[in-house]
Every structure is written in C-alpha cells, then in structure tokens.
N, CA, C, O and CB atoms as a CASP TS submission, in Angstrom:
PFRMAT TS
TARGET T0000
AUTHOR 0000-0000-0000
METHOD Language model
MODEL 1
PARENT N/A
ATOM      1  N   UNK     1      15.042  96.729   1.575  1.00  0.00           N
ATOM      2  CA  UNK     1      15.341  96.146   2.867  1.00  0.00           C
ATOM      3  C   UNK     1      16.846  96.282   3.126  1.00  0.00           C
ATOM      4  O   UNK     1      17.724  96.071   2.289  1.00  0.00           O
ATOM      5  CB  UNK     1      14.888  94.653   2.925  1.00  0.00           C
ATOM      6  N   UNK     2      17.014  96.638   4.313  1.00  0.00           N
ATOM      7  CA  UNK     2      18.304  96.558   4.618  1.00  0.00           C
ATOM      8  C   UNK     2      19.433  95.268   4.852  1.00  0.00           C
ATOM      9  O   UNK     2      18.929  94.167   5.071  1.00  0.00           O
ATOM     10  CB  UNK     2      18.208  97.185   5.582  1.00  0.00           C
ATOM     11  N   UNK     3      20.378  95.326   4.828  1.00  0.00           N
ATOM     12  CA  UNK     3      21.605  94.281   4.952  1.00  0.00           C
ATOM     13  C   UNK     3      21.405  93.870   6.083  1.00  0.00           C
ATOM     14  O   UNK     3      20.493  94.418   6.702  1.00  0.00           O
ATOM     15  CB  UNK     3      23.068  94.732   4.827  1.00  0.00           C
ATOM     16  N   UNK     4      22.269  92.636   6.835  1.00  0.00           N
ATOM     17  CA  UNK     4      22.461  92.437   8.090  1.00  0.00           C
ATOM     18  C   UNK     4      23.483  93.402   8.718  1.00  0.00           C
ATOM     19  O   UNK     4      23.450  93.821   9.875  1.00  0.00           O
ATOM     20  CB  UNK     4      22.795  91.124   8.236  1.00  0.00           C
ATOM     21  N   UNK     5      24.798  93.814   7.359  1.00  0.00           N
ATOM     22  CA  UNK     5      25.593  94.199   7.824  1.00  0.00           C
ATOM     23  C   UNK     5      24.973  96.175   8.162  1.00  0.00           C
ATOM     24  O   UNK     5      25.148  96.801   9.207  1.00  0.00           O
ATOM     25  CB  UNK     5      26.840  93.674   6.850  1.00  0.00           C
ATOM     26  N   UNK     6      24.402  96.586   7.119  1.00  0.00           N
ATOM     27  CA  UNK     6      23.643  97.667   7.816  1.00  0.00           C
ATOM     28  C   UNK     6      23.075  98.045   9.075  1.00  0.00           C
ATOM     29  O   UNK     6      23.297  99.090   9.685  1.00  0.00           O
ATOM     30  CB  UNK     6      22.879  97.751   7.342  1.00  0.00           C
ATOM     31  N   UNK     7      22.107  96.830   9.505  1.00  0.00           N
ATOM     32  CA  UNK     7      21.568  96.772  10.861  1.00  0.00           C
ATOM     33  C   UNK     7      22.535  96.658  11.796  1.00  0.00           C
ATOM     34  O   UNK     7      22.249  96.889  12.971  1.00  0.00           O
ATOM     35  CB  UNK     7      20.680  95.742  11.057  1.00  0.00           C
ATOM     36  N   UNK     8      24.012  96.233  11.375  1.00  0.00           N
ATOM     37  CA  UNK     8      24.697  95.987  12.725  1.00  0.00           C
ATOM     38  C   UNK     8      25.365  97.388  12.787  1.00  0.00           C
ATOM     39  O   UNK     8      25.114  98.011  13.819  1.00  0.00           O
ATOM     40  CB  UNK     8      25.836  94.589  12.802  1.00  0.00           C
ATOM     41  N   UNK     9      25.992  97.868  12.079  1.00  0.00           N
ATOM     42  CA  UNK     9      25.944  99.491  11.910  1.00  0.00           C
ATOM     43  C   UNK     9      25.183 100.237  12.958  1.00  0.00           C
ATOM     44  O   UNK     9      25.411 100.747  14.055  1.00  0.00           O
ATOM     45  CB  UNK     9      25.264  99.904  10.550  1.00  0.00           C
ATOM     46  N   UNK    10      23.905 100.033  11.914  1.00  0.00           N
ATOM     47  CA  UNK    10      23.012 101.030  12.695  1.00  0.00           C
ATOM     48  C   UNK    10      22.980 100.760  14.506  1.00  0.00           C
ATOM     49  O   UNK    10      22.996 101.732  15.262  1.00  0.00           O
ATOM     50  CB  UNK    10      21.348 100.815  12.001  1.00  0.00           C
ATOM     51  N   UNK    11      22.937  99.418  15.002  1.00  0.00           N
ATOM     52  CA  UNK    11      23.172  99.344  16.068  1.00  0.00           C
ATOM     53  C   UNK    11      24.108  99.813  16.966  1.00  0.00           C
ATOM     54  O   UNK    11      23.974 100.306  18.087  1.00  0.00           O
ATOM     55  CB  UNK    11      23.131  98.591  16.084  1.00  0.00           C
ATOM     56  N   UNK    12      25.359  99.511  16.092  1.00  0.00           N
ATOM     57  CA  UNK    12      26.299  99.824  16.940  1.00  0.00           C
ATOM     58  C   UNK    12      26.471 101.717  17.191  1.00  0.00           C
ATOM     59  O   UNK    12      27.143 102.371  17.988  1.00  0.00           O
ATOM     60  CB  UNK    12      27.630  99.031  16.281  1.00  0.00           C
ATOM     61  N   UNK    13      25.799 101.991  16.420  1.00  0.00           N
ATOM     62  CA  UNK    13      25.459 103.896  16.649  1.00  0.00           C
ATOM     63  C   UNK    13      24.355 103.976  17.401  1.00  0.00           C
ATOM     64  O   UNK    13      23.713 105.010  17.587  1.00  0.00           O
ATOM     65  CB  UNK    13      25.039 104.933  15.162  1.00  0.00           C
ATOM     66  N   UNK    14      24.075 102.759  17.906  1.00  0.00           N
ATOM     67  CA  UNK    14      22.772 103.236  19.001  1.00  0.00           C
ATOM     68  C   UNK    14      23.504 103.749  20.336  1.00  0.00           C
ATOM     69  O   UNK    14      24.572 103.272  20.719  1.00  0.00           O
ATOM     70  CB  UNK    14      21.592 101.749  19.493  1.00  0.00           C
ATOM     71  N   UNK    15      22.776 104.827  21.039  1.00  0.00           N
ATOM     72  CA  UNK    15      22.790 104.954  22.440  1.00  0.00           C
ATOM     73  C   UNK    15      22.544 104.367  23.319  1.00  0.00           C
ATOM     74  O   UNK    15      21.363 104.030  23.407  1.00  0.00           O
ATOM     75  CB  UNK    15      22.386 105.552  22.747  1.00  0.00           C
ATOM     76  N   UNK    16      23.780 103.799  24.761  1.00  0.00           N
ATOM     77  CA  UNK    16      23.351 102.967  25.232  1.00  0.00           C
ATOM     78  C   UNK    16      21.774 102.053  25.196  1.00  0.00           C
ATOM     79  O   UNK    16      21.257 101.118  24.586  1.00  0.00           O
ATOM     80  CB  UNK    16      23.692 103.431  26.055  1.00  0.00           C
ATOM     81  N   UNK    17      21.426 103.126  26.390  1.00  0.00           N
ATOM     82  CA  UNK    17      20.151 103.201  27.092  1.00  0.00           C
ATOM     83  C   UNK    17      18.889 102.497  25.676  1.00  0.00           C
ATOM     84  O   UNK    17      17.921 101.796  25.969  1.00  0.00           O
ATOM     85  CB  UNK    17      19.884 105.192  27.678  1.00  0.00           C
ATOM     86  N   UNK    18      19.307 102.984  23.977  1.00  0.00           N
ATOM     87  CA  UNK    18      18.306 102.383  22.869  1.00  0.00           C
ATOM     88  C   UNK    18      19.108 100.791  22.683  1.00  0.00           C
ATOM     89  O   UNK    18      18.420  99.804  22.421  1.00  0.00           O
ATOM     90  CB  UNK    18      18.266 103.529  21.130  1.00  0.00           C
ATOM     91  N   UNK    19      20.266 100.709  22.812  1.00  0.00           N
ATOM     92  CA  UNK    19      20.923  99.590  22.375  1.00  0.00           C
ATOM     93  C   UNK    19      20.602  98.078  23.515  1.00  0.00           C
ATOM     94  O   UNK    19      20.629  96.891  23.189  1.00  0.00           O
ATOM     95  CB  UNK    19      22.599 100.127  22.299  1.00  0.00           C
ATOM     96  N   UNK    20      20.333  98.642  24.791  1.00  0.00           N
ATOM     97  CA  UNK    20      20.138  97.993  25.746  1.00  0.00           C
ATOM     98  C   UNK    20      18.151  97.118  25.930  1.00  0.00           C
ATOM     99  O   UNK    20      17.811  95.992  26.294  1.00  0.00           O
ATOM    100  CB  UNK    20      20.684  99.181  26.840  1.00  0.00           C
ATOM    101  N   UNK    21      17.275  98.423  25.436  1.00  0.00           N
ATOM    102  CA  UNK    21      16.487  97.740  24.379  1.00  0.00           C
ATOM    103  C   UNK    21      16.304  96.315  23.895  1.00  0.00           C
ATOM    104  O   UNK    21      15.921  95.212  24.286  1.00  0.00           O
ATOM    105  CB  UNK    21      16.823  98.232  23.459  1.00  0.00           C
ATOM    106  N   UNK    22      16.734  96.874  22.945  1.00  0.00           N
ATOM    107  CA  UNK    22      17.052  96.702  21.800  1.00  0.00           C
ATOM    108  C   UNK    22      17.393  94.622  22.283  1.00  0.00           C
ATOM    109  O   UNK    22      16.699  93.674  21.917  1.00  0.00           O
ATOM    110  CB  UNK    22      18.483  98.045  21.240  1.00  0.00           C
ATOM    111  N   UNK    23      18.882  94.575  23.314  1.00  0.00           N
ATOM    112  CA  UNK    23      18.974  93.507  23.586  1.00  0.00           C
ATOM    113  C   UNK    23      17.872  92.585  23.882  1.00  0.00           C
ATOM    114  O   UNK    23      17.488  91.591  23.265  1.00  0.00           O
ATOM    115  CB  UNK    23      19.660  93.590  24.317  1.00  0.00           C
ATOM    116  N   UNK    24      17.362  93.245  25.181  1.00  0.00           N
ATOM    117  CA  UNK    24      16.050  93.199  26.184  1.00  0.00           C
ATOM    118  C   UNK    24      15.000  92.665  25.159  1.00  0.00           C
ATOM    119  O   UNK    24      14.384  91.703  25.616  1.00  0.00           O
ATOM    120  CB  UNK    24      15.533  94.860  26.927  1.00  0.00           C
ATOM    121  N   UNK    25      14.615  93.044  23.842  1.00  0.00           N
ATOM    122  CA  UNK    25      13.480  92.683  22.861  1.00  0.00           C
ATOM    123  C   UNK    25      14.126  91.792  22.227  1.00  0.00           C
ATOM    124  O   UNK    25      13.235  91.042  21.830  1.00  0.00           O
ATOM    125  CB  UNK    25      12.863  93.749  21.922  1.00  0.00           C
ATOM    126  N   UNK    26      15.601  91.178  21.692  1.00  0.00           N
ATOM    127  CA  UNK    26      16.157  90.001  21.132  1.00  0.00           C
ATOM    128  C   UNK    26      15.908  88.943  22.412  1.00  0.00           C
ATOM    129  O   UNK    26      15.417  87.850  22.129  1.00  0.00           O
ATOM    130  CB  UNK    26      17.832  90.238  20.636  1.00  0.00           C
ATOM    131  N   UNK    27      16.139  89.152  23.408  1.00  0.00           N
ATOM    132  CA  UNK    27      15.842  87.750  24.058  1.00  0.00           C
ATOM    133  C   UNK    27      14.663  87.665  24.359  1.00  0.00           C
ATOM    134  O   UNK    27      14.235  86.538  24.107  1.00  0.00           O
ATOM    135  CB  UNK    27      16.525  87.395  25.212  1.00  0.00           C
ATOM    136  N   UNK    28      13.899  88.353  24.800  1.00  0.00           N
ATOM    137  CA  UNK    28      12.561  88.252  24.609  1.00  0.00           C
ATOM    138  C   UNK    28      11.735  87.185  23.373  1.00  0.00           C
ATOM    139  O   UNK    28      11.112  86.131  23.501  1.00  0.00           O
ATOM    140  CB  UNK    28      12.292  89.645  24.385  1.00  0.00           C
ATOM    141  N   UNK    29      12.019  87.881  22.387  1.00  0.00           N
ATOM    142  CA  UNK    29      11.960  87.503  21.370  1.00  0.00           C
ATOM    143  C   UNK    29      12.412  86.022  20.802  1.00  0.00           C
ATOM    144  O   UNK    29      11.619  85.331  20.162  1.00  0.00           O
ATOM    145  CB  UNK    29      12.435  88.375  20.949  1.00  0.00           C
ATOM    146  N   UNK    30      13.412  85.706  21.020  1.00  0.00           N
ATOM    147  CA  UNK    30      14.081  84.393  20.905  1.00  0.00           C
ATOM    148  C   UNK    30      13.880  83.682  22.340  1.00  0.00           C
ATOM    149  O   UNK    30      14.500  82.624  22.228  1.00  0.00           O
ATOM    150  CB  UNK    30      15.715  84.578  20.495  1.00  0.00           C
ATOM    151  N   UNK    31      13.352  83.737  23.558  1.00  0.00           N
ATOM    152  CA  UNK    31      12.716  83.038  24.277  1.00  0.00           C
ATOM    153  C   UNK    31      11.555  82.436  24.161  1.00  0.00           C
ATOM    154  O   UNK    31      11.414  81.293  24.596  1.00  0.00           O
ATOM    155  CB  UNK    31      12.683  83.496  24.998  1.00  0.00           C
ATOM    156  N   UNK    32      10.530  83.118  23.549  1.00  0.00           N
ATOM    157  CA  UNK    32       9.246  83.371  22.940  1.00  0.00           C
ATOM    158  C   UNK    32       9.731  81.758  21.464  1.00  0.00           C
ATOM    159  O   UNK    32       9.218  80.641  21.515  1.00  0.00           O
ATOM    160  CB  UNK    32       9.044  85.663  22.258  1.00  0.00           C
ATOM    161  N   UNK    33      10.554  82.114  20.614  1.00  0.00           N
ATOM    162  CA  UNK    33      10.623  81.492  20.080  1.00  0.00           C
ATOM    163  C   UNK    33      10.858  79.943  20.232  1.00  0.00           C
ATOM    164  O   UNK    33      10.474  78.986  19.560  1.00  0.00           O
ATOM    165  CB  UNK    33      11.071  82.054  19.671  1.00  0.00           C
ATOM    166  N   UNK    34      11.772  80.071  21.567  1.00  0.00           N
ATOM    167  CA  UNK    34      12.228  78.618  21.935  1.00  0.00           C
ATOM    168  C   UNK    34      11.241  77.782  22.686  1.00  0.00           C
ATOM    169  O   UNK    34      11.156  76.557  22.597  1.00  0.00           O
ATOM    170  CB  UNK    34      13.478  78.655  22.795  1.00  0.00           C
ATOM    171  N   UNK    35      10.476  78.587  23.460  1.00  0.00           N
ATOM    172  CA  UNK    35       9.205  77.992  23.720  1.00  0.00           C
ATOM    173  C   UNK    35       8.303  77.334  22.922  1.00  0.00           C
ATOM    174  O   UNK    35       7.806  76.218  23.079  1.00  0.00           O
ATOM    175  CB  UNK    35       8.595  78.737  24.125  1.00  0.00           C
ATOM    176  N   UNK    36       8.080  78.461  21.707  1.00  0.00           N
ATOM    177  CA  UNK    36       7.100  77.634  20.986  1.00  0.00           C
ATOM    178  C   UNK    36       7.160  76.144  19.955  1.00  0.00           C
ATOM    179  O   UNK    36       6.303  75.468  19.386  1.00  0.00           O
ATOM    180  CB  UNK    36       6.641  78.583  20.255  1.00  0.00           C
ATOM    181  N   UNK    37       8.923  76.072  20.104  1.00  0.00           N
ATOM    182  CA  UNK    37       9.382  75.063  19.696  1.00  0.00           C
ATOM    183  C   UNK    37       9.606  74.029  20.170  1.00  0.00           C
ATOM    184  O   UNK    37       9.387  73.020  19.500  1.00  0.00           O
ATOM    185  CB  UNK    37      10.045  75.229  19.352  1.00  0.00           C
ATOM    186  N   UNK    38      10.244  73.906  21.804  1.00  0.00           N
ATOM    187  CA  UNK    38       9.932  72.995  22.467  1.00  0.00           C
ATOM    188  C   UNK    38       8.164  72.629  23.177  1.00  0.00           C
ATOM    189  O   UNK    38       7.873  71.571  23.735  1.00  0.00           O
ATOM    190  CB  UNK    38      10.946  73.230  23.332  1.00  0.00           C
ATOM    191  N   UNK    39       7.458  73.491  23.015  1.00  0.00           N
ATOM    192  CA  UNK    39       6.146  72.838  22.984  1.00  0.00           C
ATOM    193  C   UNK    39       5.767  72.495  21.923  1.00  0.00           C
ATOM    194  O   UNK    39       4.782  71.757  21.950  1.00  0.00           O
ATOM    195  CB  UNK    39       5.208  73.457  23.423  1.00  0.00           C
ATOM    196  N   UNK    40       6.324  72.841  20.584  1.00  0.00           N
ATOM    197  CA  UNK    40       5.602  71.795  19.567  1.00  0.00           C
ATOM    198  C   UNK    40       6.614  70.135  19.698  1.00  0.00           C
ATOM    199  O   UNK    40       6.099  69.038  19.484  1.00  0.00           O
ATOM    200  CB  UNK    40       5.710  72.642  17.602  1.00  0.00           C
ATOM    201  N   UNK    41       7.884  70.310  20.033  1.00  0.00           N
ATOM    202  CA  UNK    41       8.712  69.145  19.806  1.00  0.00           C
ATOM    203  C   UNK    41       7.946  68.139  21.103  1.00  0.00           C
ATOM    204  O   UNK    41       7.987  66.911  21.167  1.00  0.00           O
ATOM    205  CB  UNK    41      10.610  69.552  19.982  1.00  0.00           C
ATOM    206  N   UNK    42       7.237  69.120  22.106  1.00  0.00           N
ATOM    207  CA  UNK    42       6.998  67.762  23.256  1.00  0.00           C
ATOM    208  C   UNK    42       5.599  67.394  22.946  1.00  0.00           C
ATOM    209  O   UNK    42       5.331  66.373  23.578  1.00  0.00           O
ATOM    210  CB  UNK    42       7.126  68.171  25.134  1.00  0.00           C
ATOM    211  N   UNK    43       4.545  67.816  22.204  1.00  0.00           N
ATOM    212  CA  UNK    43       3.668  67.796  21.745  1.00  0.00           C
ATOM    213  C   UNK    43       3.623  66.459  20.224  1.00  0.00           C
ATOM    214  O   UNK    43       2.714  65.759  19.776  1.00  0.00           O
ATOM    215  CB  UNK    43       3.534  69.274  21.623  1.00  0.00           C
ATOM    216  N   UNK    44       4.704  66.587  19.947  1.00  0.00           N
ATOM    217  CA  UNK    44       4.747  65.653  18.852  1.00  0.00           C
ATOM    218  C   UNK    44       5.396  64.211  19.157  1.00  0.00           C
ATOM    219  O   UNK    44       5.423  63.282  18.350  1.00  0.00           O
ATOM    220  CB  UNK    44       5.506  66.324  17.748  1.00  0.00           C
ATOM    221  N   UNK    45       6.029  64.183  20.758  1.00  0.00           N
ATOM    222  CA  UNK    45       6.679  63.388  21.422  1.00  0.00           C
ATOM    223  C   UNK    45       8.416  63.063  21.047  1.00  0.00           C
ATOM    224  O   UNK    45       9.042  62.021  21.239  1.00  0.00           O
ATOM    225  CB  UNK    45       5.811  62.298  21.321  1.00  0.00           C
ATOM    226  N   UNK    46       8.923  64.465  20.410  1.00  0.00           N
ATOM    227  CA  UNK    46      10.091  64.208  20.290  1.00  0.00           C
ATOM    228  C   UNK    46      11.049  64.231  21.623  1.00  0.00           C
ATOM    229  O   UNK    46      12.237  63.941  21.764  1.00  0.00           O
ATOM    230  CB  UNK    46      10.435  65.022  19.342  1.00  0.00           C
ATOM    231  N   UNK    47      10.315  64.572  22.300  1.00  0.00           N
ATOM    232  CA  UNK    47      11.271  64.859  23.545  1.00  0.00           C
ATOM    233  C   UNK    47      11.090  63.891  24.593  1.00  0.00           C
ATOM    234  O   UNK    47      11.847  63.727  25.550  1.00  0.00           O
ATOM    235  CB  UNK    47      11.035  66.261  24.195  1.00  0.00           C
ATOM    236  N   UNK    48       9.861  63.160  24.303  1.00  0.00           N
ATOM    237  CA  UNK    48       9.619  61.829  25.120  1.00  0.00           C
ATOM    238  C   UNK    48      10.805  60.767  25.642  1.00  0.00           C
ATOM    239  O   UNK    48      10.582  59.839  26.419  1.00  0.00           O
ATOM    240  CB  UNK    48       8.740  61.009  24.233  1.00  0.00           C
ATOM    241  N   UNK    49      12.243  61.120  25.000  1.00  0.00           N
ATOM    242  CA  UNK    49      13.046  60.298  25.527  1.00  0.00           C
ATOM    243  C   UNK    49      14.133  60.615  26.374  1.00  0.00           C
ATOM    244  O   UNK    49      15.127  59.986  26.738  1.00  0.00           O
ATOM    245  CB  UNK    49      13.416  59.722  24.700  1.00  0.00           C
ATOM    246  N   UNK    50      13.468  62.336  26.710  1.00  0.00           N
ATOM    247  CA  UNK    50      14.026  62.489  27.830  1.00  0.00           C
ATOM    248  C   UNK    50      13.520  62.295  29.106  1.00  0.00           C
ATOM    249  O   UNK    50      14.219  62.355  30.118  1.00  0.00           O
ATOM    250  CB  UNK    50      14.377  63.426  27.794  1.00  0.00           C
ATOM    251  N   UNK    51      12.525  62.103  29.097  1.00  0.00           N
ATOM    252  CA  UNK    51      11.436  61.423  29.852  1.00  0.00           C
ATOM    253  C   UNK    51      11.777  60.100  30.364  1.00  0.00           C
ATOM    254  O   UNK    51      11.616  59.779  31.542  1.00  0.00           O
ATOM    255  CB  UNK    51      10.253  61.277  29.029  1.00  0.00           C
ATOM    256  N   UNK    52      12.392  59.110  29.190  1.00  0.00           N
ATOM    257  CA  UNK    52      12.301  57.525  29.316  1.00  0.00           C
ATOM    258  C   UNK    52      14.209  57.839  30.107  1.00  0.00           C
ATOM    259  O   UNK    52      14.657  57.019  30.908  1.00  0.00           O
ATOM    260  CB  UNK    52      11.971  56.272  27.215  1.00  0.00           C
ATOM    261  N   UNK    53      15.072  59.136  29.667  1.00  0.00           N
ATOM    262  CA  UNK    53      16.225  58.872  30.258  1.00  0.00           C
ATOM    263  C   UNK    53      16.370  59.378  31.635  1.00  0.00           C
ATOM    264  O   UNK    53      17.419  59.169  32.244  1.00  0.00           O
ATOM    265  CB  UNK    53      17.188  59.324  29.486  1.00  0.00           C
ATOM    266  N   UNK    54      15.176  60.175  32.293  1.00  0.00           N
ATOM    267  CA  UNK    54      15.119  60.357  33.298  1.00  0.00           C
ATOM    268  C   UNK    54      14.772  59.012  34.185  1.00  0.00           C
ATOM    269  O   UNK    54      15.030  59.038  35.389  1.00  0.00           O
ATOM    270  CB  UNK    54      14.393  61.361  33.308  1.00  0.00           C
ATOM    271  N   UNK    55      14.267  57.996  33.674  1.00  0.00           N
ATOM    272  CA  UNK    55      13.147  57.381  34.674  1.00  0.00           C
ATOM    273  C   UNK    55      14.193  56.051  34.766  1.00  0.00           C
ATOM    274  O   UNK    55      14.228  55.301  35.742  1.00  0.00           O
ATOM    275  CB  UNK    55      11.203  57.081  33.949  1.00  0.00           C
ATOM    276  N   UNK    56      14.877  55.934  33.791  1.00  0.00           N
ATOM    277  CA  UNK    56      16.396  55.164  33.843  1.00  0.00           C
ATOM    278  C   UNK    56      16.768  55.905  34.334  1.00  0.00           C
ATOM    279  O   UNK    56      15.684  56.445  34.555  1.00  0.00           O
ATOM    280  CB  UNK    56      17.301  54.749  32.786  1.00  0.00           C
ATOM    281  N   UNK    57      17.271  56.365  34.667  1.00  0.00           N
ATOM    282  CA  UNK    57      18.569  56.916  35.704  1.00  0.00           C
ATOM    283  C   UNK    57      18.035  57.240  37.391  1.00  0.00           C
ATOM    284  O   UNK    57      18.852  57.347  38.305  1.00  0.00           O
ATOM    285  CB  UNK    57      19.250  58.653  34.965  1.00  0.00           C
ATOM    286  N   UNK    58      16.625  57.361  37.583  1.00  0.00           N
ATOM    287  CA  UNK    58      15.745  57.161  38.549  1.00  0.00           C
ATOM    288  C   UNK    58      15.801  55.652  39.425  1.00  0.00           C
ATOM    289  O   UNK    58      15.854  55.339  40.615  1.00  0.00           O
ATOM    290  CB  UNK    58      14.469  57.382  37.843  1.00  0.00           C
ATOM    291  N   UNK    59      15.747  54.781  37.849  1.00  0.00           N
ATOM    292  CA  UNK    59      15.613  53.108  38.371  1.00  0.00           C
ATOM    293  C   UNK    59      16.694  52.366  38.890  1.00  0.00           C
ATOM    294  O   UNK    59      16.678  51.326  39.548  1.00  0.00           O
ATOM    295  CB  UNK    59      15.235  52.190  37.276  1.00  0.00           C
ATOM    296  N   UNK    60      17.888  53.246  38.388  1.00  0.00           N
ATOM    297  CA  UNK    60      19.353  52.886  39.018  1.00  0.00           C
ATOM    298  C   UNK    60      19.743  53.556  39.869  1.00  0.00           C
ATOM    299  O   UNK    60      20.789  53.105  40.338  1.00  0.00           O
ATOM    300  CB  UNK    60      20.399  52.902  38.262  1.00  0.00           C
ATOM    301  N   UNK    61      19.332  54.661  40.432  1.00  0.00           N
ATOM    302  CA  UNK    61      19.366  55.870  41.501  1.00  0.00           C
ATOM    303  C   UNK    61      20.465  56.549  41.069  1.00  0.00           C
ATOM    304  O   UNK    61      21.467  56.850  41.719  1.00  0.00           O
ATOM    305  CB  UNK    61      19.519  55.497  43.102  1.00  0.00           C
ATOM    306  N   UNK    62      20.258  56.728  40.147  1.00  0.00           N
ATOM    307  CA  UNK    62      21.310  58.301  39.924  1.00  0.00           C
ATOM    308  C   UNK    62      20.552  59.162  39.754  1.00  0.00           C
ATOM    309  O   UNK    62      21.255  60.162  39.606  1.00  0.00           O
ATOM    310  CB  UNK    62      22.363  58.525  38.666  1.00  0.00           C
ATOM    311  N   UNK    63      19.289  59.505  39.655  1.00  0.00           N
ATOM    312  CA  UNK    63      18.340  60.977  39.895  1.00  0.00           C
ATOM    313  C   UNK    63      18.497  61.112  41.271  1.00  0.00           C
ATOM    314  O   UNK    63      18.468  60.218  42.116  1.00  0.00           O
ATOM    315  CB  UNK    63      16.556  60.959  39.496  1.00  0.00           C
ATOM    316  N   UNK    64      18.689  62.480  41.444  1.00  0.00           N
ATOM    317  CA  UNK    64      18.851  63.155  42.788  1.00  0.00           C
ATOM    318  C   UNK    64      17.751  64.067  43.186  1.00  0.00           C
ATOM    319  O   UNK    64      17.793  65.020  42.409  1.00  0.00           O
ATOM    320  CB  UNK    64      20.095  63.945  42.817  1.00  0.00           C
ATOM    321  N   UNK    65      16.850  64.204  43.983  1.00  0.00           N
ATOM    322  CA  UNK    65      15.977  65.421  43.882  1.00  0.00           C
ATOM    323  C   UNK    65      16.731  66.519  44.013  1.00  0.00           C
ATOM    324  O   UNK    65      17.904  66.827  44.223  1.00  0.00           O
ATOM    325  CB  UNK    65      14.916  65.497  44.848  1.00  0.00           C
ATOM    326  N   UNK    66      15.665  67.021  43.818  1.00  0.00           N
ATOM    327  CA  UNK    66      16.203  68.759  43.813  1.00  0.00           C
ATOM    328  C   UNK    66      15.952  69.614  44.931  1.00  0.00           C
ATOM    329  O   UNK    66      16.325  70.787  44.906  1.00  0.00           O
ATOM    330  CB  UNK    66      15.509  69.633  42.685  1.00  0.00           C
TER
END
C-alpha cells in the first residue's frame, strides 16, 4: 500500500482535467460521509438540543424566518 505522502505526489502529477476529478469524488465522498453521520447522531437524539435551542430562541423571538 502506498504512503499518504506518495498519493500526494502522485496527485500533484495529475493533469488538470484528472486532478479536478479527483476533487469532485473527495467531496462527494466526504458529503456522503457527513450525512451518514449526522443521520445516525439525529437518530440517536444527539442533536435533539439543537432542536430545544431553536425553540428557545423562538420563545424569546430571536428566530427570524427565513
């Protein structure tokens, strides 16, 4: 298996147009990931207290619609 520092190498000898890719499939990729993490964190109710800090700040009128 290769290094990290190899892969960054090899990248940086990529051609645009492969390197641009290349980006395009890292965020992809790490979007994909962040999703599946904040649906397990709201699923387990860790995020439930952003919920309870919205609805305070609603009850004192500092939520603004959008």
């Amino acid at each position: 298996m290769k290094t990290a520092e190899e892969i960054q190498t090899d990248i940086e000898a990529l051609p645009r147009k492969e390197y641009m890719k290349l980006v395009h499939w890292f965020s992809e990729h790490d979007w994909k990931a962040w999703d599946r993490e904040i649906e397990i964190d709201s699923k387990s109710g860790r995020l439930d207290f952003l919920i309870e800090e919205a609805l305070a700040e609603k009850r004192v009128g500092k939520l603004s619609d959008l």
